[in-house]
N, C-alpha and C positions, 0 to 999 in steps of 0.2 A: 680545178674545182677546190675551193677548201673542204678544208678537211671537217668540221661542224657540219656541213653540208651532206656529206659522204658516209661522216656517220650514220646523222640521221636516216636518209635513206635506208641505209642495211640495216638498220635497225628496222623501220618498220617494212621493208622487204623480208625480215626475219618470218615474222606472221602471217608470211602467202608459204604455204607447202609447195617444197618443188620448184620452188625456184634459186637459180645460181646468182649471187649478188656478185657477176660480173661485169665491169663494164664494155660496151662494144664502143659505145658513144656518147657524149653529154653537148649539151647546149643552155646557153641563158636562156631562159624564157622571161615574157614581163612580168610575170608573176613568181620568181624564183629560179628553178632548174628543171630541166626536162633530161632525163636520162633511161640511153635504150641498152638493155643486158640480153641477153641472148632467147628468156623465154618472156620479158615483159617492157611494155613501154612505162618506163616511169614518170610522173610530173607534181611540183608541189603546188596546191592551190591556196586558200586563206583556208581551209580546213585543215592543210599537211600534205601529205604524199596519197596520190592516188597511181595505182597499178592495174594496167590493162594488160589482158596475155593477146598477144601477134596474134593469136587463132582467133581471139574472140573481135578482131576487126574484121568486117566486110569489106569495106574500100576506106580509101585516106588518099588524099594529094597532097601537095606541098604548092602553094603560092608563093615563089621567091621575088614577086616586085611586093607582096604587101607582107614577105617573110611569114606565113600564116600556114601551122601543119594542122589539116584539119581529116576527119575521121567517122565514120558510122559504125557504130556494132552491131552484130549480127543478134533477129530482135526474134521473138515469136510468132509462128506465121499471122499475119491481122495485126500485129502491134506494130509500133510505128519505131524505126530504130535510133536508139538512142546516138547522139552527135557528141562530138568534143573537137576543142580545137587549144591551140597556142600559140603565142605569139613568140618566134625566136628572135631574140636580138642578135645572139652570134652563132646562127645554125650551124656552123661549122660540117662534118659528114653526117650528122645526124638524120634530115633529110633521103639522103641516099641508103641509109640503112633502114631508114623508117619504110620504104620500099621493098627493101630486100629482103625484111624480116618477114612481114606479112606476104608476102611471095613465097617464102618459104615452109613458110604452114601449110599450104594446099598440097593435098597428096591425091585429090581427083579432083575434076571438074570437067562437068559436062555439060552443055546444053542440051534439054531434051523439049522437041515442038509438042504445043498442047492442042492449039489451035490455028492453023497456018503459022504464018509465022510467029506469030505469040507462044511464048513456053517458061520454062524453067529453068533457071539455071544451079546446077545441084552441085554442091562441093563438101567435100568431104576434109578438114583442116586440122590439122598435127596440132596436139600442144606443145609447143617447144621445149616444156622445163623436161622434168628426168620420165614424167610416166607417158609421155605419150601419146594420151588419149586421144581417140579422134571422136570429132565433132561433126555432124551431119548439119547442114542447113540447105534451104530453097531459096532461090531469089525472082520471082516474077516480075515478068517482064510488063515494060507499060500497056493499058488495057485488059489486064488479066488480073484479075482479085481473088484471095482469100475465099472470099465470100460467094464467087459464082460456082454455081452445081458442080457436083463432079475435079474441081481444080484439088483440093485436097488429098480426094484418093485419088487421083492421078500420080500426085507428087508423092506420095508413100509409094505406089505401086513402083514408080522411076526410083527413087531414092533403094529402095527393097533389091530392086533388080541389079543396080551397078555395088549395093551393098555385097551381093551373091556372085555377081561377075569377079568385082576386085579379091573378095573374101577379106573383108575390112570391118571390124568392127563398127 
């Protein structure tokens, strides 16, 4: 990686609290550098460097016939989640860690049935950098909305109960 490059990043990696400007892994992207550090995905766009933390991905795959790492964050219940994606030219283990880092957030996850087999699925995801934090989210399953009666306080009621079981912030 050159080194301008490298700067750069830690440099504006500087301005996220909490996070270690380690590298685990880097890759070309067509649009600059993508590089993964232990609590954030990093990438530069025509704006500069954008930083995603592991916790705050719901799901991401890796397309290796069209090289393409692409991503959802986790959104507000009702809101629709925000996507990102990139093109690696030389993914190198980037890829494989891009996996394993977001795997390594989750510190619970459950499916809980709401309605036969329609339900919830509730995960509770570690911030990787130095505090910790856990995050609580819901993911509903297809034919289950936001919006039908009752699915809301369901999902606090579920979320509340494995909060009390784990004893997890």
């Amino acid at each position: 990686m050159p080194r301008a490059v490298y700067d750069s990043w830690r440099s504006s990696l500087a301005a996220q609290p909490d996070r270690p400007a380690r590298i685990l892994a880097w890759a070309r992207a067509s649009a600059g550098f993508c590089i993964a550090s232990p609590a954030t995905l990093s990438y530069e766009d025509e704006e500069g460097w954008r930083h995603v933390g592991w916790h705050e991905i719901e799901r991401g795959s890796w397309n290796a016939e069209l090289g393409k790492l692409s991503w959802a964050l986790h959104a507000a219940p009702g809101q629709p989640s925000p996507r990102g994606s990139l093109e690696l030219v030389e993914p190198g283990r980037l890829p494989e860690l891009f996996r394993e880092r977001i795997s390594a957030t989750i510190a619970i996850e459950r499916f809980v049935p709401l309605v036969g087999e329609r339900g919830v699925t509730i995960t509770a995801r570690r911030d990787l950098g130095s505090t910790g934090t856990i995050a609580w989210h819901g993911t509903l399953t297809r034919g289950l909305s936001w919006e039908t009666d009752g699915v809301r306080a369901a999902v606090d009621q579920a979320m509340e109960e494995l909060r009390t079981e784990y004893d997890v912030g």
